[in-house]
N, C-alpha and C positions, 0 to 999 in steps of 0.2 A: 240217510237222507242225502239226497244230492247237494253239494253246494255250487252254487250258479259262477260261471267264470266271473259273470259282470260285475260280482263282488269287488275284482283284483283294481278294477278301474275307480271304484270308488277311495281305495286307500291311498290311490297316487299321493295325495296330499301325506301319507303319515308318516314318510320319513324323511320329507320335509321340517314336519314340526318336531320330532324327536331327533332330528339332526342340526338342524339351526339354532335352537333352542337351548341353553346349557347352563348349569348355574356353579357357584364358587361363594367362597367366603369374603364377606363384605365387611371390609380392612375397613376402619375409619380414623381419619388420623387429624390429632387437633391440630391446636395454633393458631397463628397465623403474622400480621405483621408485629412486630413489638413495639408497642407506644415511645415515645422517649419520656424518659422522665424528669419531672422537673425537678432540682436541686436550690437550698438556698445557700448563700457562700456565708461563710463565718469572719471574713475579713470587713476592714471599717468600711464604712458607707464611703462613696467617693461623690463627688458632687458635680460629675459632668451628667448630663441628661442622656447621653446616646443611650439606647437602649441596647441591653447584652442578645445579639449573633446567637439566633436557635438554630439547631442542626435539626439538616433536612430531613425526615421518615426515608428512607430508602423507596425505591422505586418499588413495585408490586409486579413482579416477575409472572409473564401470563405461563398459563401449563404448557408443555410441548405438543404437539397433537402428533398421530402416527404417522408413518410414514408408508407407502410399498415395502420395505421394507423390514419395518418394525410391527406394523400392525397384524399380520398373521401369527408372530411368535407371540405378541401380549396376548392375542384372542387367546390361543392355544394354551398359554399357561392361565390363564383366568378360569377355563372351561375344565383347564384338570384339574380344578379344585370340586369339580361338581358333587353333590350332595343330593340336590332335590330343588324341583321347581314346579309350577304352575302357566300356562299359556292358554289366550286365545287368539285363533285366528278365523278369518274371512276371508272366502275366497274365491271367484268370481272367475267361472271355466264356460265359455262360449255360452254366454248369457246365463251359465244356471249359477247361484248361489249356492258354497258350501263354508257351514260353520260347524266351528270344532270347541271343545274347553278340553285340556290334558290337565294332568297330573302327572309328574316321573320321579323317580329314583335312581339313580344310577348303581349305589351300591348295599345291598343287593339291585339288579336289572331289574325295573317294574315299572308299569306306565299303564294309566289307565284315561281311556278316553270317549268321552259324547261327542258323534257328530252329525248332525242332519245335514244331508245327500241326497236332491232330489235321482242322482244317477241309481240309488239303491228304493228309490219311492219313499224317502224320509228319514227317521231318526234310526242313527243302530250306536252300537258300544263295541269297543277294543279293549281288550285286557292284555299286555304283554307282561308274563310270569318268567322270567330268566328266557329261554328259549321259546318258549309255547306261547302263543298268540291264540286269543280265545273271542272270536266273532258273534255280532248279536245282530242279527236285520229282522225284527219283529214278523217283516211280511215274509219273509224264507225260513225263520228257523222258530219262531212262535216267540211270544213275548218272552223276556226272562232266560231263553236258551239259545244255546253258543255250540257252534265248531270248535274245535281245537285242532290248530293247523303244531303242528313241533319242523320248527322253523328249520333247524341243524340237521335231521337226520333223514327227514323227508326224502324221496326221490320223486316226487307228482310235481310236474313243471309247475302245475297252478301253486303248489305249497309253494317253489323256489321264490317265485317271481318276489314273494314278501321277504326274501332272506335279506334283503340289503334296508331292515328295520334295524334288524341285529348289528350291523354296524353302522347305522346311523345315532342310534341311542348309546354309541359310545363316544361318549363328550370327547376325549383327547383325537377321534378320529371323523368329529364330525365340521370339520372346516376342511377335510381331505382334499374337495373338490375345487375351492377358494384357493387352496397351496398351491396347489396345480398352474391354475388358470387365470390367477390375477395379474391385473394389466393396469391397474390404477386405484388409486386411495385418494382421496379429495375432502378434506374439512370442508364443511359448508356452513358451522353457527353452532352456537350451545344454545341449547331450549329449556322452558322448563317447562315440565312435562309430569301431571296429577303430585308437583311440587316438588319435584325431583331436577336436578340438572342434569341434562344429557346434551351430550357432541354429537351433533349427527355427521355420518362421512357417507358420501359417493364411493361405491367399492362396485368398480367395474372387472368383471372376467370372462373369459374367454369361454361360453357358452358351452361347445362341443366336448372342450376340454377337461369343462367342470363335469359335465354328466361323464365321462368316460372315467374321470377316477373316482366318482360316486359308485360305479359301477352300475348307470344309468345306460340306455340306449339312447342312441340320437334321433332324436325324431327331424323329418323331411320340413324346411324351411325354418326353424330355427332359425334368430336373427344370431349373425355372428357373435356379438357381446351383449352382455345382459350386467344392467347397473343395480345394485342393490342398494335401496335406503335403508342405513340402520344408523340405530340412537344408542350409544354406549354412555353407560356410568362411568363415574371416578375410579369402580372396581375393575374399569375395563369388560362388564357383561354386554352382552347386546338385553335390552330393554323393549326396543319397536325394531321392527322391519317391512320393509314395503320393496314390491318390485311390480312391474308388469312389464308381462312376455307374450306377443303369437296370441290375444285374446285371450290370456289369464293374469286376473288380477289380484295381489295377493296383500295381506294386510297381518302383522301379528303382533303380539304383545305377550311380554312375557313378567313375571312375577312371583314372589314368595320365597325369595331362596333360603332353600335350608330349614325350611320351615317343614316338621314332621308331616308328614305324607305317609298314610296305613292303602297298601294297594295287597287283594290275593285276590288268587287264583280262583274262578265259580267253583261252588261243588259239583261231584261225579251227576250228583241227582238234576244238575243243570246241562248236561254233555250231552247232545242230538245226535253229534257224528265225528269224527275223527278223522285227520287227514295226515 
């Protein structure tokens, strides 16, 4: 069975989400200020009225927020803690709407995803099994069956074009394009956010730069810099992210880390075609 180019166009979005996306272990650390306590003296009562001088609680030290600097190595070490996570996103490409919900695992590589895509005429599924990406568009490959593109070994340009999933879905090398091209970090507020507190930062990069060490091509009119909003926890993960670029509009949320994720591979009796 043929698989249609216009597939390729549809998954722009999906190493986006398996590359931005990254989860790590969620330290939680008590405390906090220490009360003073009050003491009574054991010496005789004295008869002047002044009252006894309480010392002051110490000041409350606000947290440091990143820097240009600091903020790409904290990401990067948060992100190499990855385990497993859950995401979704929204995404808004020259007026069409595409929405996604993922699942991943990073060790073993696995990620599994719904996304309806009017660019494909509707809903299809992604299955990434180590190497092997396994495609479902109801209206090209019949309900319930899948291509199986083998991401590594391929020589069919169409199989390549999806190769840079494979190194997007690797947490430690999925802010490669950020290291590259970033040009500014800016605290903006901590939020709370479905009861959670998050810092959100302006994290501006150098557009051109960022897709060429993604190993991205640069598409014609691209604005020079592109600011990403994101909302990072006290674990230093990113939590939300929002940007818009050139008429795409992008929204995402991410969740569940470390929480067990079961992702395989379709069976053989599900395989249409092979690529």
């Amino acid at each position: 069975m043929k698989f249609r180019n216009r597939a390729v166009a549809a998954a722009i979005a999906l190493p986006m989400i398996l590359g931005i996306a990254a989860c790590g272990d969620k330290d939680t650390a008590g405390g906090g200020a220490t009360q003073p306590t009050q003491t009574q003296s054991t010496s005789a009562p004295v008869t002047s009225s002044t009252p006894e001088a309480s010392t002051p609680a110490p000041p409350v030290e606000e947290p440091a927020h990143l820097t240009n600097a600091s903020f790409i190595p904290t990401l990067k070490s948060a992100t190499g803690k990855a385990k497993s996570f859950t995401s979704k996103m929204t995404m808004t490409v020259g007026g069409q709407k595409i929405t996604a919900t993922s699942s991943q695992t990073t060790s073993p590589l696995a990620m599994k995803m719904d996304m309806v895509n009017p660019m494909v005429g509707g809903a299809m599924q992604m299955i990434l099994v180590k190497s092997n990406l396994y495609i479902s568009i109801p209206k090209q490959t019949g309900a319930g069956k899948y291509i199986q593109l083998n991401l590594k070994n391929s020589s069919d340009p169409t199989v390549k074009s999806f190769g840079s999933i494979l190194e997007s879905a690797d947490p430690t090398k999925s802010y490669q394009g950020w290291e590259k091209a970033l040009s500014g970090v800016k605290f903006v507020k901590s939020e709370t956010i479905g009861g959670q507190k998050l810092d959100r930062y302006d994290v501006t990069v150098d557009t051109a730069k960022s897709l060429k060490a993604a190993g991205q091509p640069v598409p014609k009119g691209v604005p020079k810099s592109l600011v990403y909003s994101v909302w990072m926890g006290s674990d230093k993960l990113i939590y939300q992210m929002k940007f818009a670029m050139a008429g795409v509009d992008m929204q995402m949320t991410m969740s569940d880390y470390n929480k067990p994720v079961a992702i395989a591979a379709p069976p053989a009796s599900k395989i249409v075609g092979k690529r």
